[in-house]
C-alpha positions in Angstrom: 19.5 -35.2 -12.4 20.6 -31.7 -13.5 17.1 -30.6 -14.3 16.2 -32.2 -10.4 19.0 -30.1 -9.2 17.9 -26.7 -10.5 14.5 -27.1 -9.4 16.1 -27.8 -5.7 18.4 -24.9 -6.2 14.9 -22.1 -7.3 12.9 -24.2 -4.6 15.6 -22.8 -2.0 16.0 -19.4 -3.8 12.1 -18.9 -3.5 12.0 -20.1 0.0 15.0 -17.8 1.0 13.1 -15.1 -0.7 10.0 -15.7 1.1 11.5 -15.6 4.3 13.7 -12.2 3.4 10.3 -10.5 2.4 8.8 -12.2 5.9 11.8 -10.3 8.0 11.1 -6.9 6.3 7.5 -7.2 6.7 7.9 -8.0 10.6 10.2 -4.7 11.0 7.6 -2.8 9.5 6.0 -2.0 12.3 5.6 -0.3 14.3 5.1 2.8 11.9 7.6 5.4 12.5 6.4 9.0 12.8 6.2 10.5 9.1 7.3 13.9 8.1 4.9 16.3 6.7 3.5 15.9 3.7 0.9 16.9 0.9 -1.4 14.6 1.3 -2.4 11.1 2.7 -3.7 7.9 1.2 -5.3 5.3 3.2 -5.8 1.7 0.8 -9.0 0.4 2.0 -8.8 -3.5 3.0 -10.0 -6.6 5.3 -9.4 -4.2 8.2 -10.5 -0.6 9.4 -7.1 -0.4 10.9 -5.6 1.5 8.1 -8.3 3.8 8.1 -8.5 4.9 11.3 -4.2 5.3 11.4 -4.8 7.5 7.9 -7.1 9.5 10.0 -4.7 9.7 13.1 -2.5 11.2 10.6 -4.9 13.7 8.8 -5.8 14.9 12.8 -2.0 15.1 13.3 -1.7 17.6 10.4 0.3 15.5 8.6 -1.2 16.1 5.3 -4.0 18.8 4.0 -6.0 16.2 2.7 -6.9 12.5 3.1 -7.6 10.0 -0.2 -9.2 6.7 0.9 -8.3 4.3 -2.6 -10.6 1.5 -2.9 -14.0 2.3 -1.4 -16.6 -0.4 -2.0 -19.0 1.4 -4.3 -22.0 0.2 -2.0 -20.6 2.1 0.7 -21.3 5.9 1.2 -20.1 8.7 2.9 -21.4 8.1 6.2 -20.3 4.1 6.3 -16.9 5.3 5.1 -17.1 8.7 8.2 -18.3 5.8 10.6 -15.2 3.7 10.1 -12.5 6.0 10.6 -13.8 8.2 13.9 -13.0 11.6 12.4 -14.9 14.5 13.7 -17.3 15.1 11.3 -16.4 19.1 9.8 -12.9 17.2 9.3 -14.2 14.4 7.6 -16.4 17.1 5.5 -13.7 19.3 4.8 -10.5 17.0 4.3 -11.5 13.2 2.9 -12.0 12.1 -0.2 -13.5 9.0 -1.8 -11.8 6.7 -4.4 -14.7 4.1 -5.4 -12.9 2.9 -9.0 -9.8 1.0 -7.6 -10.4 -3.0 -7.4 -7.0 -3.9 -6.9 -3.6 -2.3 -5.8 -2.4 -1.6 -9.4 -6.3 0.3 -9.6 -5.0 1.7 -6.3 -1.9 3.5 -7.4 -4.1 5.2 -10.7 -6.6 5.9 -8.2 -4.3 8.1 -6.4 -1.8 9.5 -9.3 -5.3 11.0 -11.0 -5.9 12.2 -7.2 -2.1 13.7 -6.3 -2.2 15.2 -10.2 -5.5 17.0 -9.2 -4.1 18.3 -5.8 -0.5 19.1 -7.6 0.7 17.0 -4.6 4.0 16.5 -5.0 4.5 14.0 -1.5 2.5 11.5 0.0 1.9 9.4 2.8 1.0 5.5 2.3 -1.1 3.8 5.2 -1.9 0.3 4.3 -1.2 -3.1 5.9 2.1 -4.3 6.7 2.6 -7.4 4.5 1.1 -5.2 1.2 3.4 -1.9 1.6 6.5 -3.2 -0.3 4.0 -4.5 -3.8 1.8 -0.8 -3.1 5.1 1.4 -2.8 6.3 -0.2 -5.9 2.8 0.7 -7.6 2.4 4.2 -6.1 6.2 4.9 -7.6 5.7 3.6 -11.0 2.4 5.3 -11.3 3.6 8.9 -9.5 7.0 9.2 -10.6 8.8 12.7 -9.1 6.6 12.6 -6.1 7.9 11.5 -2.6 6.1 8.5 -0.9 6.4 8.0 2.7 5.4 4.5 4.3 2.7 4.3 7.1 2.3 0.5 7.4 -0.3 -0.5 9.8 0.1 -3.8 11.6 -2.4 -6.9 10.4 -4.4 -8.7 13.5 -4.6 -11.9 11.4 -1.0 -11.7 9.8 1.9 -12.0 13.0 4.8 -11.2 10.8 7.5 -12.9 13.2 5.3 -15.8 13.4 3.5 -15.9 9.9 4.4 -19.2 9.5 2.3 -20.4 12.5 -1.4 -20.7 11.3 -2.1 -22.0 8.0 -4.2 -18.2 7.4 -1.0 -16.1 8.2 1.4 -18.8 6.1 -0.9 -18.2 2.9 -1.3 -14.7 3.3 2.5 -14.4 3.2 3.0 -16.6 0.6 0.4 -15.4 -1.8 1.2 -11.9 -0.8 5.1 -12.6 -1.9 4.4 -14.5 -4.7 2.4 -11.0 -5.9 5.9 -8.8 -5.0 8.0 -11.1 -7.1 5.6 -11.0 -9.9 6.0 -6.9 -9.9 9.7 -7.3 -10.0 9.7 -9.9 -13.1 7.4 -6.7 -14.6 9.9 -4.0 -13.4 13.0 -6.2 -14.5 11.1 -7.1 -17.9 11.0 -2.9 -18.3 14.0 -2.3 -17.7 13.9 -2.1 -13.8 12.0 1.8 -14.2 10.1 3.1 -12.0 8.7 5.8 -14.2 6.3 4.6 -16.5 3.3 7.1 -15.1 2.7 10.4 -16.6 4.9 13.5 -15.2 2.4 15.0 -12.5 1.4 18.1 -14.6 0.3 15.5 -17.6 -3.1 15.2 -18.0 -5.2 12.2 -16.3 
């Protein structure tokens, strides 16, 4: 009976948990206006949304340049200029192309080799809604001393004050929250840092 108790008690931890990380998704969005800052990365995904508000942001002058983390290696320039509706001398000039990152932990090295490169030392995040709080976390343990601002773009499929309504949005939210607490065992199990990446003038 004990051990039946304790599972009910995690069962309603987890599902108090899922619905905390559900309310902070849904007042995500929408984005509010960043400040200024060095640069911009945009995490590619299922939708061209976060490219085109990465862009928005580049156009805005809101960074000098723009890093797009995650680019399908079949894709080139032109698909990727196609997608986000820059003018083209600004696309040119002012994006560049991550093509190693398979994943948001392949993400955040993606972009710490980038912001080293750049000597960035602040950064704007666009990626979707549900996946900012797991690619903050990420971006921060793999860029520590360098300000990340938030840019979370809203998800089509994904109705954050309604997730639980279609069985696609309900297992999006769950596997997506199942992922967060998994990087917080990780952080708790090292000590709750968030500075395990190399000081921005280390070497790659």
């Amino acid at each position: 009976m004990k051990g039946l108790a304790l599972l009910l008690v995690l069962a309603l931890i987890w599902v108090a948990g899922l619905l905390a990380f559900a309310d902070r998704v849904a007042r995500l969005t929408p984005a509010q206006d960043p400040e200024t800052a060095d640069g911009i990365v945009a995490l590619t995904g299922g939708s061209d949304l976060r490219l085109e508000a990465a862009t928005h942001l580049l156009e805005a002058g809101k960074g000098r340049r723009l890093l797009v983390s995650g680019v399908n290696r079949m894709a080139s320039r032109r698909d990727v200029w196609a997608v986000t509706g820059a003018a083209k001398p600004l696309f040119d000039c002012c994006v560049d192309l991550g093509f190693t990152a398979e994943d948001t932990i392949g993400n955040a090295r993606e972009t710490a080799q980038w912001a080293r490169a750049m000597h960035y030392r602040s950064l704007i995040l666009v990626t979707a809604d549900y996946h900012m709080p797991r690619a903050l976390i990420e971006l921060k343990a793999a860029l520590p001393g360098v300000q990340v601002a938030p840019f979370p773009v809203v998800t089509p499929v994904l109705d954050g004050r309604r997730w639980w309504a279609t069985s696609l949005g309900a297992r999006r939210m769950i596997v997506e929250y199942s992922k967060y607490l998994a990087i917080l065992v990780r952080e708790a199990a090292l000590g709750g840092r968030l500075d395990r990446g190399q000081p921005l003038g280390a070497p790659a």
